[in-house]
C-alpha positions as CSV (number, residue, x, y, z in Angstrom):
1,X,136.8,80.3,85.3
2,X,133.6,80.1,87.4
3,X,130.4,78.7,85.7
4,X,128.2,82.4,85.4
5,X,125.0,79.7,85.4
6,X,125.8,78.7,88.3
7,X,124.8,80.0,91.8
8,X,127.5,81.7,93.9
9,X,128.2,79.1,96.8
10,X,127.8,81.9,99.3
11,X,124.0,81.9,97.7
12,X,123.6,78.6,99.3
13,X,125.4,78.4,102.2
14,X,123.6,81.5,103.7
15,X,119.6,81.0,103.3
16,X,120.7,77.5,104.7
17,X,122.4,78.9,108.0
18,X,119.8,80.9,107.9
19,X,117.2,78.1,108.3
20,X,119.5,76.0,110.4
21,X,119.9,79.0,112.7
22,X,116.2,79.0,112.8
23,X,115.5,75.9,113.6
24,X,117.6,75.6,116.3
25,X,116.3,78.5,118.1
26,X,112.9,77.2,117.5
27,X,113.7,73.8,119.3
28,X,116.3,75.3,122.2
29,X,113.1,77.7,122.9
30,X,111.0,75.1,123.2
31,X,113.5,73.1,125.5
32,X,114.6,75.9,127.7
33,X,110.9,76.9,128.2
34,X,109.9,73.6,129.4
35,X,113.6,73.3,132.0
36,X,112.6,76.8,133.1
37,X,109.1,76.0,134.0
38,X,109.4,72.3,135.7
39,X,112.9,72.3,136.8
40,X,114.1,75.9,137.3
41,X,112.9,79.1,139.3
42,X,109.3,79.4,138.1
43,X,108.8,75.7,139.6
44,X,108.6,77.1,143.1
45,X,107.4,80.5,142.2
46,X,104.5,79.3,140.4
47,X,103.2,76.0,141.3
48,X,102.6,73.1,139.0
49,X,99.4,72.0,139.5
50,X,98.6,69.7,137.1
51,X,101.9,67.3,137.1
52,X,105.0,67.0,135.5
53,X,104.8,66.5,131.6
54,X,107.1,64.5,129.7
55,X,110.0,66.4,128.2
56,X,109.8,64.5,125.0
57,X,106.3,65.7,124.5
58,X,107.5,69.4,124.3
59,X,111.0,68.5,122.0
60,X,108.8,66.3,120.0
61,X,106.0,69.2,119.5
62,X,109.3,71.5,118.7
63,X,110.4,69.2,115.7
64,X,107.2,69.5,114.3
65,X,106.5,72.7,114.7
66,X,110.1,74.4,113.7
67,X,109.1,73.5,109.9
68,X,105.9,75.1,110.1
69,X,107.5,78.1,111.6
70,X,110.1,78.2,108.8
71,X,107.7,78.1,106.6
72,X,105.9,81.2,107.7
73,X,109.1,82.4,107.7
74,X,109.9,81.4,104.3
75,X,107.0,82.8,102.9
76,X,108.4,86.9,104.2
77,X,111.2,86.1,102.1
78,X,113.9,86.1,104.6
79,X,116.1,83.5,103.7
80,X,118.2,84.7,100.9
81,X,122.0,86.2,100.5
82,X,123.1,89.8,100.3
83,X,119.6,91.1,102.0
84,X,120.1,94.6,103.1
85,X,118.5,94.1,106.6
86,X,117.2,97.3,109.1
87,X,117.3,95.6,112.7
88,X,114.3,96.9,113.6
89,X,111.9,95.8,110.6
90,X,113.6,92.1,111.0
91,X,112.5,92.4,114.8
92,X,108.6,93.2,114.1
93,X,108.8,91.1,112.0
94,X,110.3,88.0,113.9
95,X,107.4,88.9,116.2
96,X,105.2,88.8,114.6
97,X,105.7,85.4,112.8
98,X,106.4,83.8,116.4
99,X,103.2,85.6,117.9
100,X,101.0,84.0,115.0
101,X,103.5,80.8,114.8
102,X,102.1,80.8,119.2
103,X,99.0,80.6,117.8
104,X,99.1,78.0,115.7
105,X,100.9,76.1,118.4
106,X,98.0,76.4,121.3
107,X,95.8,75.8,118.7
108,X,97.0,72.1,118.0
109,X,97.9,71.3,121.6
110,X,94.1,72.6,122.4
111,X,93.6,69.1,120.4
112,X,96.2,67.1,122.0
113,X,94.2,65.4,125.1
114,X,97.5,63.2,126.4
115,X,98.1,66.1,128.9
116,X,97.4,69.8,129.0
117,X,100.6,71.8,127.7
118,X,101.6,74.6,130.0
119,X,100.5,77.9,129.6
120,X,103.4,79.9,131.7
121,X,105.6,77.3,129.0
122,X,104.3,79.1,126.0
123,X,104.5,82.3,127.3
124,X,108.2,81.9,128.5
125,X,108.5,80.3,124.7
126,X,107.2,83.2,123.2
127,X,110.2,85.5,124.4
128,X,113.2,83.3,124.0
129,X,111.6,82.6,120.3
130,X,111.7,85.5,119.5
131,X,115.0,86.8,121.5
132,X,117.4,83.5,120.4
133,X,115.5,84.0,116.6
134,X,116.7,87.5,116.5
135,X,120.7,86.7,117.8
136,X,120.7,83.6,115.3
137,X,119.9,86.4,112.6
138,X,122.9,88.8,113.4
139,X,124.9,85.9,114.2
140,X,124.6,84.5,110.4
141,X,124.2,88.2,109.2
142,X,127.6,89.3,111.0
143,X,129.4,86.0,109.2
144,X,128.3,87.1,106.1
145,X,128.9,90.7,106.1
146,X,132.5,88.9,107.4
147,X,132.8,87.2,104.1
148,X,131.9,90.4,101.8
149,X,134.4,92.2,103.6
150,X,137.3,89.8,103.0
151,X,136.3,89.9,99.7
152,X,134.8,86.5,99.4
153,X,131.0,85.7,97.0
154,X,131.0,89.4,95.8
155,X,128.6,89.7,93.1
156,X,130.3,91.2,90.1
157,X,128.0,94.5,89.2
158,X,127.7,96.5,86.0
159,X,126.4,99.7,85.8
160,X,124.7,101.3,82.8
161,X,124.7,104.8,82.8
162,X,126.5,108.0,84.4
163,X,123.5,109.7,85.7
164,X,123.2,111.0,89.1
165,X,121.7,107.4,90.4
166,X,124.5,106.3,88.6
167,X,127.4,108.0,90.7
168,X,125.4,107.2,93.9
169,X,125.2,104.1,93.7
170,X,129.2,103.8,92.4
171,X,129.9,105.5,95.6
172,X,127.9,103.4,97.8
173,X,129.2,99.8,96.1
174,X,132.8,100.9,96.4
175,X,132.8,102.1,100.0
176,X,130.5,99.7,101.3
177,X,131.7,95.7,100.7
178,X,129.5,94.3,102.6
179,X,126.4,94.5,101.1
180,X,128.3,91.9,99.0
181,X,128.8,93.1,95.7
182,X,131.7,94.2,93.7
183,X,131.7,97.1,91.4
184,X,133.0,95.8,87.8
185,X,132.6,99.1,85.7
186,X,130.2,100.9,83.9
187,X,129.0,101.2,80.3
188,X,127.8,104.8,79.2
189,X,128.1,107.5,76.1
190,X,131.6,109.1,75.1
191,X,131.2,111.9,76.9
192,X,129.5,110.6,80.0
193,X,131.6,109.4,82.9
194,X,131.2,108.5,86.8
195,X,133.5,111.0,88.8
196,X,132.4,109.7,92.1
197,X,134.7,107.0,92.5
198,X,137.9,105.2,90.8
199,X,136.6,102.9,88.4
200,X,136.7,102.1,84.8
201,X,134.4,102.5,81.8
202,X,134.8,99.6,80.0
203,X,132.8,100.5,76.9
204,X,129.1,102.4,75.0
205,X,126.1,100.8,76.1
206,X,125.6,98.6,72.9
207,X,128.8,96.8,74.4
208,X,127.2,95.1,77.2
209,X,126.7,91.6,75.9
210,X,130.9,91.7,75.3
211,X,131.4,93.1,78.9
212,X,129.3,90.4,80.5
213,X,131.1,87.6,78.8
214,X,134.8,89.2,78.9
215,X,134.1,91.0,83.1
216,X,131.8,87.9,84.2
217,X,129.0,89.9,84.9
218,X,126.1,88.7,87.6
219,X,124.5,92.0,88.0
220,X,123.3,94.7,86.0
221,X,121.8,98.4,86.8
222,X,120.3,100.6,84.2
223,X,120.5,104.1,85.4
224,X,119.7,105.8,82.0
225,X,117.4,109.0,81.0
226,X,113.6,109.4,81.4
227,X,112.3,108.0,77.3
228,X,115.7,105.9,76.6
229,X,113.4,103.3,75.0
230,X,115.4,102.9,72.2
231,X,118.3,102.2,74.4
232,X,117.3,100.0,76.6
233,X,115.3,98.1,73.7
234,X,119.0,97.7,72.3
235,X,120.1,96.5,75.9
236,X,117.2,93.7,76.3
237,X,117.9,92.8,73.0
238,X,121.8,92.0,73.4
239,X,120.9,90.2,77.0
240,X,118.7,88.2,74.9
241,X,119.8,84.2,76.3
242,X,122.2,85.6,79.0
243,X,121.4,84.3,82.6
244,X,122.1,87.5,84.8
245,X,120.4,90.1,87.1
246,X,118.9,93.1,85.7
247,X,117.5,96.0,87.4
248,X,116.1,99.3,86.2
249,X,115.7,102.5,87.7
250,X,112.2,103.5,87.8
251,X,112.4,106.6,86.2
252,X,113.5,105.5,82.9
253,X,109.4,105.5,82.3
254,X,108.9,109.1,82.6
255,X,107.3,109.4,85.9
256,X,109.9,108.8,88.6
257,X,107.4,106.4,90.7
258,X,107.9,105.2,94.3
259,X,106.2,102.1,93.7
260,X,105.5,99.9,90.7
261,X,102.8,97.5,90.8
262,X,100.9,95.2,88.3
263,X,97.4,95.4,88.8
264,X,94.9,93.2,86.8
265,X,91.5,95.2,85.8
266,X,89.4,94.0,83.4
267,X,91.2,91.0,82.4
268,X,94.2,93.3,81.4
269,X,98.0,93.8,83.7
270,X,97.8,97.5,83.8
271,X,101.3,99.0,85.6
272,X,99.4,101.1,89.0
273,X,102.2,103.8,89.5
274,X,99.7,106.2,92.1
275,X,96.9,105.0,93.8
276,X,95.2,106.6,97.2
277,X,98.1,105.6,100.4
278,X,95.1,104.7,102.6
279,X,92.0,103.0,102.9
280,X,89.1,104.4,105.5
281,X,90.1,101.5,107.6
282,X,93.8,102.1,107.4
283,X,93.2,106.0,108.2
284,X,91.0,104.5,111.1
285,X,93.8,102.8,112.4
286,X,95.9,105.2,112.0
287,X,94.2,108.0,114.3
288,X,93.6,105.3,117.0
289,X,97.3,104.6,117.1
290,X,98.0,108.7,117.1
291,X,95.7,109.0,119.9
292,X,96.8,106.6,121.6
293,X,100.3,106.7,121.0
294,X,100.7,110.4,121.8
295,X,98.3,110.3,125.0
296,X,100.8,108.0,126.3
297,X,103.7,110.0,125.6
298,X,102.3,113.2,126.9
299,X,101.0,111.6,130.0
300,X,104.5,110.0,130.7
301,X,106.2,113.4,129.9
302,X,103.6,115.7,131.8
303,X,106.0,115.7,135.2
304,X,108.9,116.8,133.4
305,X,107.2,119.8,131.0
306,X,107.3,122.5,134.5
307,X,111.0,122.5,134.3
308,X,111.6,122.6,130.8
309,X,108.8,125.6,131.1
310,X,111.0,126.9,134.0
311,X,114.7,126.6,132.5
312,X,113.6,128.3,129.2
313,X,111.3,131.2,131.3
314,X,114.9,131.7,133.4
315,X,117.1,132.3,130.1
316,X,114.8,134.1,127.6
317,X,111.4,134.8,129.3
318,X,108.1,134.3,127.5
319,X,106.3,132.8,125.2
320,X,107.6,129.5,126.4
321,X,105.5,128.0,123.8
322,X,106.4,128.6,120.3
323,X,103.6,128.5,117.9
324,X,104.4,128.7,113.9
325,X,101.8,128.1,110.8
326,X,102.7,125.1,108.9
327,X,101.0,123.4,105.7
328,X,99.7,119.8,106.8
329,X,96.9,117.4,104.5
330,X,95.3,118.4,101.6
331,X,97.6,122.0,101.7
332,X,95.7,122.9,104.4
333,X,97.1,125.6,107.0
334,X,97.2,124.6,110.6
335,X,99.4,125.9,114.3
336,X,101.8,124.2,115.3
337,X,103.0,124.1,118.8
338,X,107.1,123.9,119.4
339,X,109.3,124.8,122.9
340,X,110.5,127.8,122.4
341,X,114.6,127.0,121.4
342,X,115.5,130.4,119.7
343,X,115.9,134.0,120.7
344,X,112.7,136.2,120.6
345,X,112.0,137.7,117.1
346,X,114.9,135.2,116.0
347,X,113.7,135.8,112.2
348,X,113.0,139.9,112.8
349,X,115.4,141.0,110.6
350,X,116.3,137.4,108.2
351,X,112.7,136.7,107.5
352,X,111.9,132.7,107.5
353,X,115.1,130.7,107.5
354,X,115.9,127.4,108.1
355,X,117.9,126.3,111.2
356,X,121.5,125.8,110.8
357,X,124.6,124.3,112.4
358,X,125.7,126.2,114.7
359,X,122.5,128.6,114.2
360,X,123.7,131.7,116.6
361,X,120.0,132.6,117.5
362,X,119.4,129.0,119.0
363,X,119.9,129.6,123.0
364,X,121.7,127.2,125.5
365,X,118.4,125.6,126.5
366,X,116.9,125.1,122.7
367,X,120.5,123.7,122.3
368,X,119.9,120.9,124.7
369,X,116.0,120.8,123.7
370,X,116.9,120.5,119.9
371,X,119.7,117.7,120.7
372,X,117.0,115.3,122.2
373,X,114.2,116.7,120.0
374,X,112.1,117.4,123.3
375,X,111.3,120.8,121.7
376,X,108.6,118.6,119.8
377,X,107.1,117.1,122.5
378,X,104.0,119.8,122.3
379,X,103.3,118.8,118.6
380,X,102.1,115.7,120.6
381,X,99.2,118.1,120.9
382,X,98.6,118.8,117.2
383,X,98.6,114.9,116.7
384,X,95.5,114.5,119.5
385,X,93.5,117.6,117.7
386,X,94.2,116.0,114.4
387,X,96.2,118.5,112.7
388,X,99.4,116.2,112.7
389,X,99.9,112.5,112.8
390,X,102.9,111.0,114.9
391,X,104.6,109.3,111.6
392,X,104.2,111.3,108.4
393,X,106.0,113.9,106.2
394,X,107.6,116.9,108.5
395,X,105.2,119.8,108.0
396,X,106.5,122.8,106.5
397,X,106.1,126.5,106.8
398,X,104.0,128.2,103.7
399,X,107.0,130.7,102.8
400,X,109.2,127.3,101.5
401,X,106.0,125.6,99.9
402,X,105.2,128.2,97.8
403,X,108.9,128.0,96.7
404,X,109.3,124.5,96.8
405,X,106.5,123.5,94.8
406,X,108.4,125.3,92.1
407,X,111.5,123.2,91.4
408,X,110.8,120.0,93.6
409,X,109.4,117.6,91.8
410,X,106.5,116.1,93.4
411,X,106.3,118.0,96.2
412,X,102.8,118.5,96.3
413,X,102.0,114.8,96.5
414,X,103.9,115.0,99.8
415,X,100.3,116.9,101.0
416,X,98.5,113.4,100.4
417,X,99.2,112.1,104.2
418,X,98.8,114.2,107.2
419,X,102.3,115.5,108.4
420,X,103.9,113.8,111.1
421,X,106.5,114.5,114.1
422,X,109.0,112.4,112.5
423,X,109.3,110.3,109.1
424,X,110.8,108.3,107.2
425,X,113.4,111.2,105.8
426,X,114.4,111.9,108.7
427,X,115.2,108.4,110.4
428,X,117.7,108.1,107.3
429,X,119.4,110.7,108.2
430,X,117.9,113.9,106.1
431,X,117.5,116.2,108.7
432,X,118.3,119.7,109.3
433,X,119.9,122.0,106.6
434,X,119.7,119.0,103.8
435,X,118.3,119.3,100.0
436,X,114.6,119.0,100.0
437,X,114.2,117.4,97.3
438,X,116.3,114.3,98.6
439,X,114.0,114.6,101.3
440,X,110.6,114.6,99.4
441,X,111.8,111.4,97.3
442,X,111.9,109.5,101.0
443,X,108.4,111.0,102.0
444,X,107.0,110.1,98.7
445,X,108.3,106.5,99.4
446,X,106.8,106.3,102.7
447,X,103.4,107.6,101.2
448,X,102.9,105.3,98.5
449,X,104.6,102.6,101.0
450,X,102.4,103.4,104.3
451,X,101.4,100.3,107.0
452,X,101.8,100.5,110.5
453,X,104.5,98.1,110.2
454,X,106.5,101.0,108.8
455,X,105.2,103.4,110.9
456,X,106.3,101.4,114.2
457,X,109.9,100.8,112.2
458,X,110.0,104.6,111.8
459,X,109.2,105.2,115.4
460,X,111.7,102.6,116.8
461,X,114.5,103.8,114.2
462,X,113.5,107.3,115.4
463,X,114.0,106.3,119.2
464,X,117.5,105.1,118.6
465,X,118.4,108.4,116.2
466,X,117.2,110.7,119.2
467,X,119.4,108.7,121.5
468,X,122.9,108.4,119.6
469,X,122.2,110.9,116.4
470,X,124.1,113.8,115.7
471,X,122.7,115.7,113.0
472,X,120.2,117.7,115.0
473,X,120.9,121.3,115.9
């Protein structure tokens, strides 16, 4: 019987390919740069003025400065097993370690008087940093998503609870190995039991210290009722001395927050479960990157907006533009602009309806607009008057606010960041005809979760969902 103190190997062995992976994409960067430079193409393409350096100079400055860089690494927390990774969040950030890593780097050979380091070399280092960085990630990743799959290191998980959090995340264990876990059981009431998948319930909640011991438990999620105190004061209490995971859903406390923090004031941790998403710098940046951002766009896409124009004039006829009152910041009412995709008076005789699979009113052309979201270029236009901001919560129409409000919870606080042209519902694949309130619980974690980091992940992720999605009709 394994030693439950003790880390799985797998724990180990990952964050150190991980680093090892690292390092030697630091130092083969630094080596190709410099063979590239003074012995390949760019020698005759872009003179060297200033003499040939010694190659030990730049492999010697790359075993000094690979530790530094996996230490800035280090301290974003990437090297660690069972990490549930989007590709495009670990790319921004890989860059943006390497770009300030580059810095740090002139900086000291600035100092360094011996010779003057290339300048074409750091640039060429930059990208293969960043590019051979990136493949040693998947590469490790891949292995040990291999290892989950074969069954290897899975974490042995516990579940306490049969809520509807509960039978999600049963479902999302059992079907998907790799994130490395395996699902044990659960622990819940008589009468309560997961449906969602084949597994067992292996006793009441009081039981859990004898399930740890007797299933060899690592990893334990309460998924129990808003005001359960008493219950999960009896859980704590029997975990009292045991070394294993435990993780709570959020809203056991009452008020189903996004984000937790603890927050000193006054010489007292308070928990901060709302606060305001943006400072007047952050908002600052954020219209800069809207106007800028969407002036690009718009300029780029000005050449082909005559022949969408024309092809939807030659099926339907006018109004070409399709203009529709949504709700946007504060509750505040505001036009937004759309390609027309639907038959005129689509909603004469229905009243306000969401689209729908299939939707019989949406013509050929608002077919083919809809399936590359190019119907949205004009909001592009709301987001340089101000009404709209490219990233945000999707805007909706006052008829299903004044409905939703009613039995979504939250829903209002959605109102706390201007609206956007795509979010982070909608990258995770809630768009269309899908339950709002799933989506408001991914727009209120993007509000209380905002940075442009996210919003550039959102944009990227969006990019890619535009290109190969197929939930938009």
């Amino acid at each position: 019987m394994r030693d439950m103190s003790k880390p799985r190997r797998n724990d180990l062995l990952i964050p150190l390919l991980m680093v090892i992976a690292d390092f030697i994409a630091i130092v083969g960067a630094f080596y190709v740069s410099y063979m590239i430079r003074f012995v390949g193409p760019l020698k005759n393409m872009i003179p060297v003025t200033k003499g040939y350096p010694p190659l030990e100079a730049y492999v010697f400055g790359a075993l000094i400065v690979a530790p530094l860089w996996i230490a800035l690494f280090n301290g974003k927390h990437v090297y660690g097993a069972r990490r549930e990774i989007d590709f495009s969040s670990e790319f921004l950030q890989i860059i943006r370690v390497v770009s300030f890593g580059m810095l740090l780097v002139m900086s000291i050979a600035f100092l360094y008087r011996e010779f003057s380091y290339s300048r074409v070399v750091f640039g060429v280092q930059w990208i293969l940093s960043i590019v051979s960085i990136f493949a040693g990630r998947i590469a490790v990743l891949s292995y040990e998503k291999s290892l989950y799959r074969r069954g290897k290191e899975l974490r042995n998980v516990l579940i306490v609870g049969a809520n509807t959090t509960a039978q999600k995340l049963a479902l999302k264990i059992t079907q998907d190995v790799s994130l490395g876990y395996r699902l044990a059981g659960y622990l819940s009431d008589e009468e309560e039991r997961i449906a969602s998948v084949q597994t067992n319930r292996l006793g009441d909640m009081g039981e859990v210290h004898e399930v740890v011991i007797k299933e060899r438990i690592e990893s334990i999620i309460v998924c129990i009722g808003a005001g359960e105190y008493e219950t999960l004061a009896v859980i704590f209490d029997r975990l009292l001395g045991k070394n294993v995971q435990l993780l709570l859903e959020p809203e056991i406390i009452g008020i189903s927050p996004t984000l937790l923090r603890l927050r000193e004031m006054f010489g007292v941790p308070f928990l901060s479960v709302k606060d305001v998403p943006m400072t007047t710098w952050h908002r600052i940046a954020k219209r800069l990157f809207d106007i800028v951002f969407s002036g690009i766009v718009l300029l780029g896409f000005a050449p082909f907006a005559l022949f969408i124009a024309m092809f939807i004039w030659m099926e339907s006829r006018r109004p070409i533009i399709y203009k529709q009152v949504r709700i946007g910041l504060d509750g505040k009412k505001f036009v937004l602009y759309k390609y027309r995709t639907m038959k005129f008076d689509a909603e004469k005789e229905s009243g306000p309806t969401w689209t729908k699979k299939n939707d019989v009113r949406v013509t050929r052309m608002g077919r083919f607009l809809r399936r590359f979201s190019l119907d949205e270029i004009p909001q592009f236009l709301n987001v340089l008057m101000g009404d709209m901001s490219v990233v945000g919560p999707r805007p909706e129409r006052p008829e299903f606010v004044s409905q939703f409000i009613n039995y979504v919870p939250k829903y209002l606080e959605r109102h706390r960041l201007k609206t956007g042209l795509t979010g982070w519902a909608q990258v995770n694949g809630l768009r269309g005809d899908v339950p709002i309130v799933e989506r408001t619980k991914y727009d209120l974690y993007y509000i209380e979760n905002w940075s442009l980091k996210l919003d550039l992940r959102i944009i990227f992720k969006t990019l890619r969902a535009v290109l190969f999605g197929k939930d938009a009709y």
